[in-house]
Each structure stands twice: as C-alpha cells, then as structure tokens.
VMD Tcl script that builds the backbone (N, CA, C; Angstrom):
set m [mol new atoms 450]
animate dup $m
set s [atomselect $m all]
$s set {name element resname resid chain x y z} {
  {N N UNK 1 A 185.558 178.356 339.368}
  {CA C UNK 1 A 184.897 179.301 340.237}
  {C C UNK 1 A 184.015 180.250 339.431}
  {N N UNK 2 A 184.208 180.663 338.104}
  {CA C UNK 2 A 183.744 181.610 337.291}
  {C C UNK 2 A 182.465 181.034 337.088}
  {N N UNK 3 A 182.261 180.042 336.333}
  {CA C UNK 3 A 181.508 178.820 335.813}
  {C C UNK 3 A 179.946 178.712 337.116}
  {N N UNK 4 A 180.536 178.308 338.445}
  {CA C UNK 4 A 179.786 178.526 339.744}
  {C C UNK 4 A 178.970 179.881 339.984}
  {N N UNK 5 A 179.904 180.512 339.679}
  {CA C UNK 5 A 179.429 182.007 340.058}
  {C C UNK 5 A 178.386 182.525 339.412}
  {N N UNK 6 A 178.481 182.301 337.730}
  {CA C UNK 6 A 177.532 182.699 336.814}
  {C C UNK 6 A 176.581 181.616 337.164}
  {N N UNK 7 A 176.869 180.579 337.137}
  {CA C UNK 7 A 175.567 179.521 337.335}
  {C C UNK 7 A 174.764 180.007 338.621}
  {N N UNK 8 A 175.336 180.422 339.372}
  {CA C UNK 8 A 174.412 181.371 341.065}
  {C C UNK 8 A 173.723 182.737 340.586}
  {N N UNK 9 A 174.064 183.087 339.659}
  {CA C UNK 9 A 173.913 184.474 339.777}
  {C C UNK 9 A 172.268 183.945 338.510}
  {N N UNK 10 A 172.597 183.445 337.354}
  {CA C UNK 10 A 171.503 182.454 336.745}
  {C C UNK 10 A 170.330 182.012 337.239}
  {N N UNK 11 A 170.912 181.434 338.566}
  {CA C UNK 11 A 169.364 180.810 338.816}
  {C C UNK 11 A 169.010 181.325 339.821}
  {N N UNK 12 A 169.611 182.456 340.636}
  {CA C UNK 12 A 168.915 183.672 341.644}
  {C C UNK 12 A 167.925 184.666 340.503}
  {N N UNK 13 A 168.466 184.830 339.255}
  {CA C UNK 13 A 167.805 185.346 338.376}
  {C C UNK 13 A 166.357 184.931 338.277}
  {N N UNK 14 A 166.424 183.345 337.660}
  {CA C UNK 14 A 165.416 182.920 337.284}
  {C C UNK 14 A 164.884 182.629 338.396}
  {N N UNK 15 A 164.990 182.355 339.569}
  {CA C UNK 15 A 164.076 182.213 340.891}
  {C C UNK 15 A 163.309 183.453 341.034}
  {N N UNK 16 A 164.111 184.765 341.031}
  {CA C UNK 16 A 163.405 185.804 341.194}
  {C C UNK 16 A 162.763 186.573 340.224}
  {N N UNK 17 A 162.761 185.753 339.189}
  {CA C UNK 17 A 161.691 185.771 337.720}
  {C C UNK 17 A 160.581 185.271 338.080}
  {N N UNK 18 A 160.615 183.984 338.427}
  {CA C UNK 18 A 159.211 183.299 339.083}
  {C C UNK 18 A 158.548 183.771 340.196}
  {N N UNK 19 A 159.196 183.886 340.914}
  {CA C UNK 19 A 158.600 184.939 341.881}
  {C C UNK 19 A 157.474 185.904 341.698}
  {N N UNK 20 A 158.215 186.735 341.055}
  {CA C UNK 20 A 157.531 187.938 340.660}
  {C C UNK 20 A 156.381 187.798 339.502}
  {N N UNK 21 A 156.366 186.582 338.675}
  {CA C UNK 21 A 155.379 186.133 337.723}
  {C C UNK 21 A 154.068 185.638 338.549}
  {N N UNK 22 A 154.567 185.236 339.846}
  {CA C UNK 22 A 153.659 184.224 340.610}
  {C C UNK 22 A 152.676 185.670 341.535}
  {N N UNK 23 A 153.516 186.349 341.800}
  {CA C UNK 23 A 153.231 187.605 342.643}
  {C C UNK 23 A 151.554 188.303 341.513}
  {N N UNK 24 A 152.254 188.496 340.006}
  {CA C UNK 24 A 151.991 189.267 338.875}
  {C C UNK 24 A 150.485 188.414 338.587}
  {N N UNK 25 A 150.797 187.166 338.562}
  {CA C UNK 25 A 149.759 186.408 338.979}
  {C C UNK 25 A 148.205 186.161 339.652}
  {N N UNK 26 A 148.500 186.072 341.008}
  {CA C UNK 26 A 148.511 186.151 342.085}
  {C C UNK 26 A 147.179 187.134 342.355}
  {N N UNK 27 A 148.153 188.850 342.390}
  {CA C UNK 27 A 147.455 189.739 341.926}
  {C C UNK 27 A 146.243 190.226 341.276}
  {N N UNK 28 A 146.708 189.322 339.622}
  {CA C UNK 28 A 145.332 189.800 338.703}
  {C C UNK 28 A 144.184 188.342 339.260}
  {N N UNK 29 A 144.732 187.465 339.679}
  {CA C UNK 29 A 143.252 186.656 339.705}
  {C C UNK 29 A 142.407 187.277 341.042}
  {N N UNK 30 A 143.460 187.506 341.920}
  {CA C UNK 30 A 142.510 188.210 342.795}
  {C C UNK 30 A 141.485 189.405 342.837}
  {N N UNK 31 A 142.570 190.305 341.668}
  {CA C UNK 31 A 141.692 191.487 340.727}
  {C C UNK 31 A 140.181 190.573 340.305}
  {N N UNK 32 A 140.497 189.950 339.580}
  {CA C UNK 32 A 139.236 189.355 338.729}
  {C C UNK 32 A 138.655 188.721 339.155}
  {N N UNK 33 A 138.767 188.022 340.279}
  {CA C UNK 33 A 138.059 186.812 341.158}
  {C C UNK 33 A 136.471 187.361 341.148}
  {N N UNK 34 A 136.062 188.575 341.299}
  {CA C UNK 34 A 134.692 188.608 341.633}
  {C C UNK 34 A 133.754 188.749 339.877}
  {N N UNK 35 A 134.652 188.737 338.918}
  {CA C UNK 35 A 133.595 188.677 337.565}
  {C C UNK 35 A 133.939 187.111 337.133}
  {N N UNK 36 A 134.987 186.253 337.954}
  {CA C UNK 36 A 134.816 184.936 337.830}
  {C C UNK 36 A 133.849 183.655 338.328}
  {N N UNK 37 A 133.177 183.025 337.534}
  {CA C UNK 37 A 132.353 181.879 337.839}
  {C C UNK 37 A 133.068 181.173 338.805}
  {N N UNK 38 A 132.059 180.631 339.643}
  {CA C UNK 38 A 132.418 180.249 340.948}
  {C C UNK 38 A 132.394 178.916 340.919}
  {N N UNK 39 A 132.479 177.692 341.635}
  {CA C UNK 39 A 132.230 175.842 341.737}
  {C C UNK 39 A 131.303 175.730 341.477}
  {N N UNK 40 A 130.748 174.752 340.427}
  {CA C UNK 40 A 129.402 174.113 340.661}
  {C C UNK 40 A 128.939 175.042 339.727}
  {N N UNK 41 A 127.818 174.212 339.130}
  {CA C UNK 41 A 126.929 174.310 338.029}
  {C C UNK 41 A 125.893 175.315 338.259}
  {N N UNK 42 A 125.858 176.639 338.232}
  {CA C UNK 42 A 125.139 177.539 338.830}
  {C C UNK 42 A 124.037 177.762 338.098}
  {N N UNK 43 A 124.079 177.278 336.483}
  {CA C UNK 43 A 122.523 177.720 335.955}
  {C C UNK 43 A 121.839 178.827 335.836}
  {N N UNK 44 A 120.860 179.115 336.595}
  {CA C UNK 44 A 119.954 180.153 336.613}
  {C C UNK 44 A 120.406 181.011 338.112}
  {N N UNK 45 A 120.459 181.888 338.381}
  {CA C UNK 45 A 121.060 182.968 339.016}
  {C C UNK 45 A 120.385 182.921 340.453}
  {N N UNK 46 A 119.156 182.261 340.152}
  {CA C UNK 46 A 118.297 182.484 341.195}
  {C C UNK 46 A 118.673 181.431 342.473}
  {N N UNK 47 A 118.721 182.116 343.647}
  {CA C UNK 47 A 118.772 181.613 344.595}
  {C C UNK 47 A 120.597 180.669 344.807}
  {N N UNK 48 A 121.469 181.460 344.095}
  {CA C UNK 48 A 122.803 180.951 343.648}
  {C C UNK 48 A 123.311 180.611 344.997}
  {N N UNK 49 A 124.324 179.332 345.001}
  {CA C UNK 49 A 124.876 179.297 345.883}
  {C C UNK 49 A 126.620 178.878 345.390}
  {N N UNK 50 A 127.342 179.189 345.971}
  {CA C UNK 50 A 128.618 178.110 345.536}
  {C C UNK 50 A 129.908 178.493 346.649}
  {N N UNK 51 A 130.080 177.224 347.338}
  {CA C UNK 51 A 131.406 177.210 348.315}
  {C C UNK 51 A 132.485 177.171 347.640}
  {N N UNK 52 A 133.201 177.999 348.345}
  {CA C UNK 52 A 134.831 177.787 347.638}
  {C C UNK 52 A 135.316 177.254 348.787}
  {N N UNK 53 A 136.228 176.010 347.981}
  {CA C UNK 53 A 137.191 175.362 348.777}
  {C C UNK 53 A 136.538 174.240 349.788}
  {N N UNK 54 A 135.543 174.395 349.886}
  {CA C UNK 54 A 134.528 173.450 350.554}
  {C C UNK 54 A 134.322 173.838 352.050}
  {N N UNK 55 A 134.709 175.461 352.327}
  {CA C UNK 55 A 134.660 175.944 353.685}
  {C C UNK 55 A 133.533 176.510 354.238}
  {N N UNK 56 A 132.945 177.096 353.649}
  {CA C UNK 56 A 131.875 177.233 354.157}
  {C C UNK 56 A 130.796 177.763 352.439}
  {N N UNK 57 A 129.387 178.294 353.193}
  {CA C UNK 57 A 128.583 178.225 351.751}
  {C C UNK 57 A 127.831 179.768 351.916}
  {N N UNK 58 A 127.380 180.520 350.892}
  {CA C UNK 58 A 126.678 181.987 351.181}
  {C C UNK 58 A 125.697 181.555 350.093}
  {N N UNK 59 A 124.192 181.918 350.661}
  {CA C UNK 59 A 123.095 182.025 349.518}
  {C C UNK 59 A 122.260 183.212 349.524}
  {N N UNK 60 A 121.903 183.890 348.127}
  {CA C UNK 60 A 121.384 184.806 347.890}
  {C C UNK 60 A 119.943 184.838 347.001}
  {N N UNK 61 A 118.971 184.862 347.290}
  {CA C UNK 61 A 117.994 185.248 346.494}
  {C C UNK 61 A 117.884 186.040 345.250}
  {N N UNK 62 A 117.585 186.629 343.983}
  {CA C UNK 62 A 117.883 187.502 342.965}
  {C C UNK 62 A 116.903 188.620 344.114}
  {N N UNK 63 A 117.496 189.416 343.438}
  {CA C UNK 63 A 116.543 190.675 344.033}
  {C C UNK 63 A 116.166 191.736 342.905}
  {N N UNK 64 A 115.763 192.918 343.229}
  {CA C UNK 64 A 114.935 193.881 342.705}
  {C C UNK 64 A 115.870 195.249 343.020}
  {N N UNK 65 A 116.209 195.949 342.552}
  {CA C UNK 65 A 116.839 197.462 342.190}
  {C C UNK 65 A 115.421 198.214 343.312}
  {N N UNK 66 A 116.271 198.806 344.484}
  {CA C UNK 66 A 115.738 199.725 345.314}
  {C C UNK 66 A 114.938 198.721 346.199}
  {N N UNK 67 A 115.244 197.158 346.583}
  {CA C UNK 67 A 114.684 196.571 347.638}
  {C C UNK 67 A 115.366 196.355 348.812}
  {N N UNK 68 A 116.185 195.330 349.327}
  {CA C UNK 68 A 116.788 194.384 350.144}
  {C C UNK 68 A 116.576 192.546 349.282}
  {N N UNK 69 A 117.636 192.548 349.355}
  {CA C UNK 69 A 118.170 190.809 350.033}
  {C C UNK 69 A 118.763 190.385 351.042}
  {N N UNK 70 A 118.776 189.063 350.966}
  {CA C UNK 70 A 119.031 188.639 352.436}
  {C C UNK 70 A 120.153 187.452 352.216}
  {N N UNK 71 A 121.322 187.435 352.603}
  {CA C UNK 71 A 122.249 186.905 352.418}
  {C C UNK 71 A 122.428 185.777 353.396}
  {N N UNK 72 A 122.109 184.438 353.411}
  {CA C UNK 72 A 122.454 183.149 354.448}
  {C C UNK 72 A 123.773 182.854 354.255}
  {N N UNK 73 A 124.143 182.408 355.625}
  {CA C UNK 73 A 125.902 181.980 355.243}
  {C C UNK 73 A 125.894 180.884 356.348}
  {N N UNK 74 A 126.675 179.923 355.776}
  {CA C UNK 74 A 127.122 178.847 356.613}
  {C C UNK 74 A 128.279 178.261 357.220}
  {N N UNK 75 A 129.268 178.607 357.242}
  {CA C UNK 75 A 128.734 178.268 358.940}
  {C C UNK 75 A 128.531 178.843 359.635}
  {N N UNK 76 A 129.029 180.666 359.400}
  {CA C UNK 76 A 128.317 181.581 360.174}
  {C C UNK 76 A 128.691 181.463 361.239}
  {N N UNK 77 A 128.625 182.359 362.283}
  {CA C UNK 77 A 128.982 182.000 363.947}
  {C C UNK 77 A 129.497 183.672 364.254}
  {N N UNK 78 A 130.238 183.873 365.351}
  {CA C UNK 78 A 130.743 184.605 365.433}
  {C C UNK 78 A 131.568 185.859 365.076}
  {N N UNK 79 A 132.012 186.909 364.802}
  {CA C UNK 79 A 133.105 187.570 363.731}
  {C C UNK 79 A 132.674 187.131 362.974}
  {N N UNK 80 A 131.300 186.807 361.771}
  {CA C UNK 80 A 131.370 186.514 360.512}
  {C C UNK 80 A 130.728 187.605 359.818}
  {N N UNK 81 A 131.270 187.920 358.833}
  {CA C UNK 81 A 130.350 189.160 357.732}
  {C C UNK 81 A 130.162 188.728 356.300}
  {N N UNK 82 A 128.928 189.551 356.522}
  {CA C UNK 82 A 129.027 189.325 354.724}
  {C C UNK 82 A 129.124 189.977 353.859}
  {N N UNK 83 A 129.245 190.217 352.785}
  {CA C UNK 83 A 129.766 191.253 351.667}
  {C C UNK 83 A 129.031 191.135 350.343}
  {N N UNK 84 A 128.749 192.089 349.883}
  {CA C UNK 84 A 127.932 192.096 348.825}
  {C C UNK 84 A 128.732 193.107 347.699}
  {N N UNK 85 A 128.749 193.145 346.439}
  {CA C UNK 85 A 129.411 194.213 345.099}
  {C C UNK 85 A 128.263 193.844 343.783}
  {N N UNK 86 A 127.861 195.026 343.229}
  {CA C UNK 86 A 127.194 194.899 342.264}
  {C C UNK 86 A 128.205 195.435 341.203}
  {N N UNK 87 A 127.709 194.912 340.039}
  {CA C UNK 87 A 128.357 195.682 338.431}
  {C C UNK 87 A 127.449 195.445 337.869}
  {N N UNK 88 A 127.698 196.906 336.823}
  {CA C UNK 88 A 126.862 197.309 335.723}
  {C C UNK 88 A 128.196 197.557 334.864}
  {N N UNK 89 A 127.937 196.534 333.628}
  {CA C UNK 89 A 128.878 196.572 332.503}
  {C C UNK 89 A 130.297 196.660 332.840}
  {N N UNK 90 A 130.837 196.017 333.842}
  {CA C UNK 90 A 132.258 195.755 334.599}
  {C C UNK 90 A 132.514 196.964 335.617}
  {N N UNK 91 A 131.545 197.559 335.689}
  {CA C UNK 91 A 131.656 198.928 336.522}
  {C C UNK 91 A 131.082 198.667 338.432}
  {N N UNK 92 A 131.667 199.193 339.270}
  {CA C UNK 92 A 131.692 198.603 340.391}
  {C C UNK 92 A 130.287 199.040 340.685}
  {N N UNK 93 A 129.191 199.162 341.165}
  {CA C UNK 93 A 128.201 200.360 341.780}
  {C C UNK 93 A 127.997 200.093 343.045}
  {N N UNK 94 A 127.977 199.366 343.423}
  {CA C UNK 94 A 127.319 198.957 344.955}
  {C C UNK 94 A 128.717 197.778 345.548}
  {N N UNK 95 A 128.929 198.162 346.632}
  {CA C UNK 95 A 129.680 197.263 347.625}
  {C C UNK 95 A 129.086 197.844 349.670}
  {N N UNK 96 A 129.288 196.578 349.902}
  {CA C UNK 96 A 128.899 197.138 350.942}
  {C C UNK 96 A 129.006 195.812 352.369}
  {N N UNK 97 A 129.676 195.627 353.637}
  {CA C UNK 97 A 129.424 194.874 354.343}
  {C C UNK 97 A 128.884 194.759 355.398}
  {N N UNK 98 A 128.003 193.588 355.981}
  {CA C UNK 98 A 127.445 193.580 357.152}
  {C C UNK 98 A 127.206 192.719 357.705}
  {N N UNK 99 A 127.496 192.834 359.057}
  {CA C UNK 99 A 127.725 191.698 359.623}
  {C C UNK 99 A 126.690 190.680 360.449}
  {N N UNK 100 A 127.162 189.636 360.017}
  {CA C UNK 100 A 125.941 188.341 360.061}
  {C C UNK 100 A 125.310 188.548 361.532}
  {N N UNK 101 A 123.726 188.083 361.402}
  {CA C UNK 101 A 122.989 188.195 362.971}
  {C C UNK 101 A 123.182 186.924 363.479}
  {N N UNK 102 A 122.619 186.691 364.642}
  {CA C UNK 102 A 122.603 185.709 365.483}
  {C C UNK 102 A 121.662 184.204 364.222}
  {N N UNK 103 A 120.764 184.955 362.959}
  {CA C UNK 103 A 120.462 183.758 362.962}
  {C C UNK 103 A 121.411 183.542 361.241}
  {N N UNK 104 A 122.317 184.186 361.412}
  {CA C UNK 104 A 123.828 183.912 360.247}
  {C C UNK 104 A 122.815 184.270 358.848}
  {N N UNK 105 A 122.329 185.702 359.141}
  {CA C UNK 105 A 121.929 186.233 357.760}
  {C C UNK 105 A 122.174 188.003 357.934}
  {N N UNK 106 A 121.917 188.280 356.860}
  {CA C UNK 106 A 122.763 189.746 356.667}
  {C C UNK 106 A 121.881 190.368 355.375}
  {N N UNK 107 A 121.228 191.350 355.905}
  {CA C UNK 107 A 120.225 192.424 354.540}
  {C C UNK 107 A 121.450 193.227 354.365}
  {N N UNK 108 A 120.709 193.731 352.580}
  {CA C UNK 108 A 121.325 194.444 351.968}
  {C C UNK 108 A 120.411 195.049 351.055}
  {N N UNK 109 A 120.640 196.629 351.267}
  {CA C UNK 109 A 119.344 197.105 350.285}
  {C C UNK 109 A 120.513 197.289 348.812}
  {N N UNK 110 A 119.547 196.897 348.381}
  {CA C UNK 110 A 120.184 196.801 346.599}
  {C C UNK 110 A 119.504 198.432 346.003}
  {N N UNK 111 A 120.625 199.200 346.472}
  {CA C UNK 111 A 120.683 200.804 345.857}
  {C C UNK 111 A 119.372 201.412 346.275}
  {N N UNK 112 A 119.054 202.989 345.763}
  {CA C UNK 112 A 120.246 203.132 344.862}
  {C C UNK 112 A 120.562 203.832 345.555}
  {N N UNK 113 A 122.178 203.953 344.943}
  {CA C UNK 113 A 123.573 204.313 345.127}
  {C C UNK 113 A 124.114 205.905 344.364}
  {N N UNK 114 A 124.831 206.461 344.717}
  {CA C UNK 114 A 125.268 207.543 343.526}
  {C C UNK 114 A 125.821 207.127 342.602}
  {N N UNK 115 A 126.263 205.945 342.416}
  {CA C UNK 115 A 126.770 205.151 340.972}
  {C C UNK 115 A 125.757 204.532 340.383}
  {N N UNK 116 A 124.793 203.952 341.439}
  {CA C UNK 116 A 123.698 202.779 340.967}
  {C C UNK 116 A 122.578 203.747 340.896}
  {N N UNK 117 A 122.122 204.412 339.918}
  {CA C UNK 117 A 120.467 204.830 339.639}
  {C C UNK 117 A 119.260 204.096 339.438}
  {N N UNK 118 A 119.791 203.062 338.834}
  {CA C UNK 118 A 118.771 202.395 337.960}
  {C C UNK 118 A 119.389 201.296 337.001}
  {N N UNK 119 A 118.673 200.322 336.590}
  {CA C UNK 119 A 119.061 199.553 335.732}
  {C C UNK 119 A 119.126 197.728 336.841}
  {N N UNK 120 A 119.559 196.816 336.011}
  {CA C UNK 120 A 119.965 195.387 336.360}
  {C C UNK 120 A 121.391 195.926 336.806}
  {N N UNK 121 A 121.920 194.684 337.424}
  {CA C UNK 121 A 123.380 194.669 338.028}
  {C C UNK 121 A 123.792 193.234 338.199}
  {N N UNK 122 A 124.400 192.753 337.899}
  {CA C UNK 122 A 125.115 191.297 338.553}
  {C C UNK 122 A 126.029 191.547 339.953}
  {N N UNK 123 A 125.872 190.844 340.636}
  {CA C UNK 123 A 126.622 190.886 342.044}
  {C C UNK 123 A 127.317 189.513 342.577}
  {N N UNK 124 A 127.624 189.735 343.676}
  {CA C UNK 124 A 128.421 189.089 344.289}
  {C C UNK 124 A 128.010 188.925 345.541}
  {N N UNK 125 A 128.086 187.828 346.260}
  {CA C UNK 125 A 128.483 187.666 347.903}
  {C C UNK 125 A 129.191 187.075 348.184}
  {N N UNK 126 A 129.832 187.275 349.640}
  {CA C UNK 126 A 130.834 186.710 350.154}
  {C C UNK 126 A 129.980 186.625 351.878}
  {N N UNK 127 A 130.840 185.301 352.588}
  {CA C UNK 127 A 130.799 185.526 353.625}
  {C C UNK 127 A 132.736 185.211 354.075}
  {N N UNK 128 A 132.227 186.167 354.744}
  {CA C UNK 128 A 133.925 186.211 355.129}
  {C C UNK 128 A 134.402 186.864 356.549}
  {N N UNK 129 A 135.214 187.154 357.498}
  {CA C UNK 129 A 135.678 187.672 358.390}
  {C C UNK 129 A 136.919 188.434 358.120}
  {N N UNK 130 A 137.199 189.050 359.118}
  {CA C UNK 130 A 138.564 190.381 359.123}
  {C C UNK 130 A 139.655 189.584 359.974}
  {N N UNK 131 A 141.155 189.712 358.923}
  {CA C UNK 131 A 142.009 189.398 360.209}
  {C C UNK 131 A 142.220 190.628 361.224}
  {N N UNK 132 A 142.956 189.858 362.429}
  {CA C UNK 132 A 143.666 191.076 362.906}
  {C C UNK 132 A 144.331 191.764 362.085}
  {N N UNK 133 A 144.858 191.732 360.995}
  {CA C UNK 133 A 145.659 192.860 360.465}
  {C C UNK 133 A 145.126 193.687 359.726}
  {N N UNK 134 A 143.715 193.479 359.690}
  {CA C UNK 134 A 142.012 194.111 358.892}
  {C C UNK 134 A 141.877 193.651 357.249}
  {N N UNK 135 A 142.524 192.360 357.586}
  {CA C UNK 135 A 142.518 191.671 355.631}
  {C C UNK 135 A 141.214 191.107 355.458}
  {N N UNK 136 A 140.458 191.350 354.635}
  {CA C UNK 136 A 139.023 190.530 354.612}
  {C C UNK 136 A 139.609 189.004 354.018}
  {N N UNK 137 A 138.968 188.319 354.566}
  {CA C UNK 137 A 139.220 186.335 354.336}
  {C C UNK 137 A 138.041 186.126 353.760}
  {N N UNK 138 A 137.961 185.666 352.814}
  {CA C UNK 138 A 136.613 185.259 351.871}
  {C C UNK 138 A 136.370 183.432 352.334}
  {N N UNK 139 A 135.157 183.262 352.930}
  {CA C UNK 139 A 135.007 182.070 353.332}
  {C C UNK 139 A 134.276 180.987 352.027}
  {N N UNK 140 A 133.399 181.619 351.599}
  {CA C UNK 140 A 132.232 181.371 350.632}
  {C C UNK 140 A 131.824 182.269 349.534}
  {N N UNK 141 A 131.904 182.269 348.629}
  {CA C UNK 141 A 131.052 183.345 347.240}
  {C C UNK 141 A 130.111 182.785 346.691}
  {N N UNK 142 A 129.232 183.424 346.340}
  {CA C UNK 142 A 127.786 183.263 345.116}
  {C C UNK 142 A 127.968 184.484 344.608}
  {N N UNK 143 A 127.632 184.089 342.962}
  {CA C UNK 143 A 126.520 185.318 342.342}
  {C C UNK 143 A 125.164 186.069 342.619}
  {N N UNK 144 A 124.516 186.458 342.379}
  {CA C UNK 144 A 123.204 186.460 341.977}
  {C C UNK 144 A 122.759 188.289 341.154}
  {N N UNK 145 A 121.567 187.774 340.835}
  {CA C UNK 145 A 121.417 189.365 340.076}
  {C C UNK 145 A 120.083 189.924 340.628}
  {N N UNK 146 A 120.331 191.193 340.344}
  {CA C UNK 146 A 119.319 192.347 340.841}
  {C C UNK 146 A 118.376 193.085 339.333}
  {N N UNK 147 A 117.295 193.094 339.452}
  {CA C UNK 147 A 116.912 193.576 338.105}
  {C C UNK 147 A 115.932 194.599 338.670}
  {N N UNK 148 A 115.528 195.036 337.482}
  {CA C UNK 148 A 114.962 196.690 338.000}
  {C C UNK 148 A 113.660 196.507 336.900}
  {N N UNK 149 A 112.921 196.657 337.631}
  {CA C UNK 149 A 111.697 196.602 336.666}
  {C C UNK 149 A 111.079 197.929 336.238}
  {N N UNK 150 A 111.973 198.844 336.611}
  {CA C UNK 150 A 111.665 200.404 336.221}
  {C C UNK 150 A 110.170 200.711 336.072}
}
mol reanalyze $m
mol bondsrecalc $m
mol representation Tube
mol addrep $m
C-alpha cells in the first residue's frame, strides 16, 4: 500500500509539472507570437501576406509614417476585424482595431501616436473576431513595415 501511495502521489506530481510547463509555455509563445515569422516565404515585406493554419489570409501594403493602409482579409464576412501593432526596437507604438467593411478591408492611419513620433516601425496584422467572452481569435497574420521618409 505504501509503495502505491508514493507511486500516486509521484506521478500527480509529475502530471502537474507538465501542466504547468505547458501552461509556462503556452503563455510565452503567445507573448512572442507577434515578433515571430509567420508561414511561407515572406521575402520582401511588401505587400506581405501569410495564413495561419490555413484559415483564412490578411494582406497589407508597406506604408509610410503619418499615412493610412489598407488591410484585405479573407474570408472576411461578418463580426470580422482587423488588427494592426507597430514596433520600434521591440517597443509596442501603435495598436489599434477595426472592423472590416462590407468590401472585407479595414484603414489604418499609421501614427503618429504619443509613442510613435517618427521613425520606421515593423508591424503586424491580424484578421480576427471577438468571442462572446471578448477573447480576440486571430484568424490570419502578416507583417509588413511602415517607413518614414522624414
């Protein structure tokens, strides 16, 4: 019975070791997911596209510091938004969402911001929707970059 007992108490241990590694996990990739390269051979920045998971697709034009871009998303439809985050040197400056029109595109003026003055930025898009419980669901991501011709 001793032998049993420790062997239960052992591998409730190590179950709830993994757990919490997977959780710990879990966590940081989701932290980092947006300074991570996305599917597919992206190349040159311009006009980036890349589906995750093969669900749907978001494309972005490079843009210009103090213009607009225009964010396409596919499949788009209903409840769909899109999301945009800039960084300067791992630093957040610009985030911002809006939700897709009837013809499944979404502007975004690229700053400036009280973080974003000036300068290039690398960014992000997403097209994605809200659950009911207000969790954003990421359908699609691209890169693309914003440069500032000062």
């Amino acid at each position: 019975m001793r032998i049993t007992a420790a062997f239960r108490r052992h591998a409730f241990g190590a179950a709830a070791e993994a757990i919490l590694l997977a959780l710990i996990l879990g966590i940081a990739l989701l932290i980092l997911s947006p300074f991570s390269p996305m599917a597919g051979s992206l190349g040159g920045l311009s006009d980036a596209s890349a589906a995750r998971g093969g669900k749907g697709q978001v494309t972005v034009s490079d843009g210009y510091f103090a213009g607009q871009v225009t964010a396409t998303v596919n499949p788009g439809g209903e409840g769909v938004w899109a999301y945009a985050a800039c960084y300067q040197r791992g630093n957040m400056v610009y985030g911002q969402y809006v939700k897709v029109d009837a013809a499944n595109h979404a502007t975004f003026q690229m700053g400036p911001t009280p973080s974003w003055t000036g300068g290039d930025a690398d960014c992000v898009a997403q097209e994605g929707s809200w659950s009911k419980g207000g969790r954003w669901r990421v359908v699609a991501e691209a890169p693309f970059h914003v440069s500032d011709p000062g």
